[in-house]
C-alpha positions in Angstrom: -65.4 27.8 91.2 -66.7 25.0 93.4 -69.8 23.3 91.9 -72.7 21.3 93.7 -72.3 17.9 94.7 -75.1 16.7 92.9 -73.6 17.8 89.3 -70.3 16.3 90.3 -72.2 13.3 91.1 -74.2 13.2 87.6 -71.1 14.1 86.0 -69.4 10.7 87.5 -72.7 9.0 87.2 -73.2 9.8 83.2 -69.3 8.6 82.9 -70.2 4.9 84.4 -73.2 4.6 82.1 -70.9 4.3 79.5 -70.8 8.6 78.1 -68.2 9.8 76.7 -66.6 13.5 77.9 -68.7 15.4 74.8 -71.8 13.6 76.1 -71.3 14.6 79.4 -70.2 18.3 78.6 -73.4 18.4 76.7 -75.5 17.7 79.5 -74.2 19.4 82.0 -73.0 22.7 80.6 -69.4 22.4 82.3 -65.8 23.6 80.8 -64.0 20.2 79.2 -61.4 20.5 81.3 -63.2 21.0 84.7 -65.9 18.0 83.5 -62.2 16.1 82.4 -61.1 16.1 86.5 -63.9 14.9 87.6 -64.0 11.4 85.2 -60.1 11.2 84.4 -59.7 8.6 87.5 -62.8 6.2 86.7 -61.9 3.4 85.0 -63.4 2.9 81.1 -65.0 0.5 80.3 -64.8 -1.9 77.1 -68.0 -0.5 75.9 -66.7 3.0 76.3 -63.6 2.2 74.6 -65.1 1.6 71.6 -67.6 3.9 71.3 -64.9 6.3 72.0 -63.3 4.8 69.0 -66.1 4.9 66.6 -66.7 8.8 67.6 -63.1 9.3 66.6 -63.1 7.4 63.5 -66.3 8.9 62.5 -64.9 12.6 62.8 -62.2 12.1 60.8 -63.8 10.2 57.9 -66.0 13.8 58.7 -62.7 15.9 57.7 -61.9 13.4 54.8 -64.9 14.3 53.1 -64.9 17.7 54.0 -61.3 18.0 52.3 -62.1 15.5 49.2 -61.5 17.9 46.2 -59.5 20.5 48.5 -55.9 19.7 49.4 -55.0 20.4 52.9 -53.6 23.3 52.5 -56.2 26.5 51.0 -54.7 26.7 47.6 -55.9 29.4 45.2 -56.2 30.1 41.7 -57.8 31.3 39.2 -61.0 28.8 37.5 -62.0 30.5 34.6 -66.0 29.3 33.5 -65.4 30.6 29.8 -63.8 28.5 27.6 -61.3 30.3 25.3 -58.7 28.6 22.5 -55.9 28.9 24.6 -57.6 27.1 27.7 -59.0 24.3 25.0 -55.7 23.8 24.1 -54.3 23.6 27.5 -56.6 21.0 28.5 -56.0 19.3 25.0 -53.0 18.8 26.2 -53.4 17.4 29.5 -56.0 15.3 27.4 -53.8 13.7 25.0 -50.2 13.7 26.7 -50.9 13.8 30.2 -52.2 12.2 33.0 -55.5 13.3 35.3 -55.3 11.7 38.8 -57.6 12.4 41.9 -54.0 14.3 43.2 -52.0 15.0 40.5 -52.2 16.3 36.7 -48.6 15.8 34.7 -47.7 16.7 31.3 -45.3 14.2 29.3 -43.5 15.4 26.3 -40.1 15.4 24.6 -40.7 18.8 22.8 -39.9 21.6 25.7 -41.5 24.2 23.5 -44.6 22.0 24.3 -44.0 21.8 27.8 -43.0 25.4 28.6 -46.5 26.5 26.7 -48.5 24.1 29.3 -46.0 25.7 32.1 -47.1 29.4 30.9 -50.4 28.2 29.7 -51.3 26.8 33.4 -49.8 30.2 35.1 -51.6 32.9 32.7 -55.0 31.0 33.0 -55.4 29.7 36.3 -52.3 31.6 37.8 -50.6 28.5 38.9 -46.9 28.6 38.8 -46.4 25.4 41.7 -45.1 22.5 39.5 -42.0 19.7 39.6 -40.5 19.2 36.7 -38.5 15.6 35.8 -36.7 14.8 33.1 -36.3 10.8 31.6 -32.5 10.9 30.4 -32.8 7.4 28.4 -36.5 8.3 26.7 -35.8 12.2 26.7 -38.9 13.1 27.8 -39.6 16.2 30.6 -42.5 15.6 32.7 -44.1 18.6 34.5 -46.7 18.0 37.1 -48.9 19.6 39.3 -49.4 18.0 43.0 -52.4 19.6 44.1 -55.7 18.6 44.8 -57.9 21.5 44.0 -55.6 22.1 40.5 -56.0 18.2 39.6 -59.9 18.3 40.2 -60.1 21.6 38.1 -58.4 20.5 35.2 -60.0 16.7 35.3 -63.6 18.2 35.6 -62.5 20.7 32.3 -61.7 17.4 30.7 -64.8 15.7 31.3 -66.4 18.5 29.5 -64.5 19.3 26.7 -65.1 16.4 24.7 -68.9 17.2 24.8 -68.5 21.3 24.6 -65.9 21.3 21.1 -68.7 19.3 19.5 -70.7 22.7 18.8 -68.1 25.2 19.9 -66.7 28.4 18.0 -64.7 27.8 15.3 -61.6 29.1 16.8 -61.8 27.0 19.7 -61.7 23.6 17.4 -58.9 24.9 15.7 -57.1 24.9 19.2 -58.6 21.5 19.9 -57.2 20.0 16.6 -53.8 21.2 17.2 -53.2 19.9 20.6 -53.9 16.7 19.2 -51.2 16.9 16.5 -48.9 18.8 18.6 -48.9 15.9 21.3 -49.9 12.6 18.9 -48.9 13.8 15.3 -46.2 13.9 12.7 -45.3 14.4 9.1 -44.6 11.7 7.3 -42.8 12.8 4.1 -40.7 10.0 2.1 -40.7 10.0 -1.9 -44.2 10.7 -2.8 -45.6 9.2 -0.1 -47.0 12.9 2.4 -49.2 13.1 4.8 -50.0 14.4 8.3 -51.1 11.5 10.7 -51.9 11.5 14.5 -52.1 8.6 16.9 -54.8 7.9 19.5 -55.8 4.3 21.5 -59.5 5.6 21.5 -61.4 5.4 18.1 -63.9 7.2 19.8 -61.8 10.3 20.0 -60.5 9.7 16.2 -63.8 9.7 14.9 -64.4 13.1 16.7 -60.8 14.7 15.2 -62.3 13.3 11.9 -65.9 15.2 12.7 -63.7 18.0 13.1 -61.5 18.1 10.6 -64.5 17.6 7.8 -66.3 20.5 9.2 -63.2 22.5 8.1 -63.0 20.7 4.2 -59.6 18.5 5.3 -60.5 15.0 4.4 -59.3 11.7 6.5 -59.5 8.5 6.7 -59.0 6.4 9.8 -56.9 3.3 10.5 -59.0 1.0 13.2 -55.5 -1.1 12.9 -53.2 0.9 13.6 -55.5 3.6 15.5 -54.1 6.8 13.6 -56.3 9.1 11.8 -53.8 10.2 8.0 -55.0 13.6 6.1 -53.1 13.3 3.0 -53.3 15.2 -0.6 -52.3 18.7 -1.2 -55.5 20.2 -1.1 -55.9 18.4 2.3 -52.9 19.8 3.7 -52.7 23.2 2.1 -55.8 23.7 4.1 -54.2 21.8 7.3 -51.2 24.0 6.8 -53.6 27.3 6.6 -56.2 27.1 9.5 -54.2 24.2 11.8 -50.5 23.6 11.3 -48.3 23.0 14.3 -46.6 25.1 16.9 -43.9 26.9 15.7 -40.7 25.8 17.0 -42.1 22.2 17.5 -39.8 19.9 16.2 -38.5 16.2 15.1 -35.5 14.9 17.1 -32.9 14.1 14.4 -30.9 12.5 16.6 -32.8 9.2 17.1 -31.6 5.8 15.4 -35.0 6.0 12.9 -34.6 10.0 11.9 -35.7 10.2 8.2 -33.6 14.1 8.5 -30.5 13.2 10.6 -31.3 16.7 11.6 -33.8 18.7 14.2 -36.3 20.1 11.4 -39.6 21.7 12.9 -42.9 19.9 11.5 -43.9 22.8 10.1 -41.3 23.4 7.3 -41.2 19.7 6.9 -44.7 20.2 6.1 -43.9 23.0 4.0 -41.6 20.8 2.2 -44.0 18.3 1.6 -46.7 20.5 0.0 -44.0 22.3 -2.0 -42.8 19.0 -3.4 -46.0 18.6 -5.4 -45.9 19.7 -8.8 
């Protein structure tokens, strides 16, 4: 198709008043490519060039924002809105042994019954089963993470609200709360008469709110700013520990470390057990 000589004229004109090909297609209603033959051989000038430049850069800071929170590729999954126990103790976990990056959210632990309940936790809530797994041989510990930027921002915003939502949440979903924080920061300490159930945290903050929590179930606890832990101690205290929090079965102490009190892997629960029944 042969087109006027005045539109190729305007087309070349519009090109050496400084427009770039989108202008120019704009204008004069013309296929790219056909417009394209008609410029291609005049010469561009230096303030072409860079307006050239900042149309480019300005499209793709465009796409940037449009994928910010999306990873490149459409990844889906499942984002439940309700909270449940099992998803407040998921993202306890990720809370208080993990880490929470604009990219990535990882899971550090030494305990792999811990770290195969995030791995099934993660796949039977938000049907996620996409994860690398690495394991420290000189610390021991198995780190599982998540490289995903849709799964990262999911779990980071559910962290952001569930230090707010577990102030007034059901009762059952506290429970969770509570022992995600033991599972990952707590142990039993149980030497002569000396028992007790303590848990480590950098953030008073968030002790303060384990020690809210724990008095709204009866357990009494005092807080050291010191050494930041939070200690329940007396049997009364952890008789009702034992009943309504407790740890995950199968979690347990390595015995094998230079320190071990047991020589021996022992879960934390019967070592609690043990403690409670030494009383008399």
């Amino acid at each position: 198709m042969s087109y006027s000589s005045e539109v190729i004229e305007k087309i070349k004109q519009l090109r050496v008043n400084g427009h770039t090909l989108t202008e120019i297609i704009a204008q004069v209603g013309l296929s790219k490519s056909r417009t394209f033959d008609y410029i291609k051989d005049i010469p561009q000038s230096e303030f072409l060039k860079e307006k050239i430049r900042l149309a480019r850069s300005d499209a793709r800071e465009a796409i940037a924002a449009k994928r910010r929170g999306k990873s490149v590729k459409n990844y889906s999954f499942l984002k439940p809105k309700k909270w449940n126990p099992d998803l407040v103790n998921l993202v306890g976990h990720f809370l208080f042994d993990g880490e929470l990056k604009r990219t990535t959210c990882a899971y550090n632990n030494r305990s792999q019954v811990l770290i195969q309940g995030v791995i099934k936790g993660m796949k039977s809530l938000l049907g996620v089963d996409d994860y690398k797994i690495y394991f420290n041989k000189i610390t021991g510990v198995t780190r599982i993470s998540y490289h995903n930027v849709e799964i990262a921002t999911f779990i980071r915003g559910k962290a952001d609200m569930l230090f707010g939502y577990i102030k007034t949440a059901p009762h059952e979903h506290k429970i969770a709360f509570l022992r995600s924080f033991f599972d990952d920061e707590g142990c039993v300490s149980f030497r002569g008469r000396g028992r007790s159930v303590r848990g480590y945290q950098h953030s008073i903050e968030i002790l303060q709110l384990i020690q809210n929590l724990l008095s709204e179930l009866n357990i009494a606890s005092t807080i050291d700013k010191l050494h930041v832990e939070i200690s329940i101690t007396r049997k009364e205290n952890l008789l009702k520990f034992q009943k309504l929090i407790n740890f995950t079965p199968g979690l347990r102490v390595n015995g094998k470390r230079s320190n071990s009190v047991w020589k021996k892997d022992l879960e934390k629960r019967e070592i609690l057990k043990m403690a409670i029944d030494s009383y008399l």
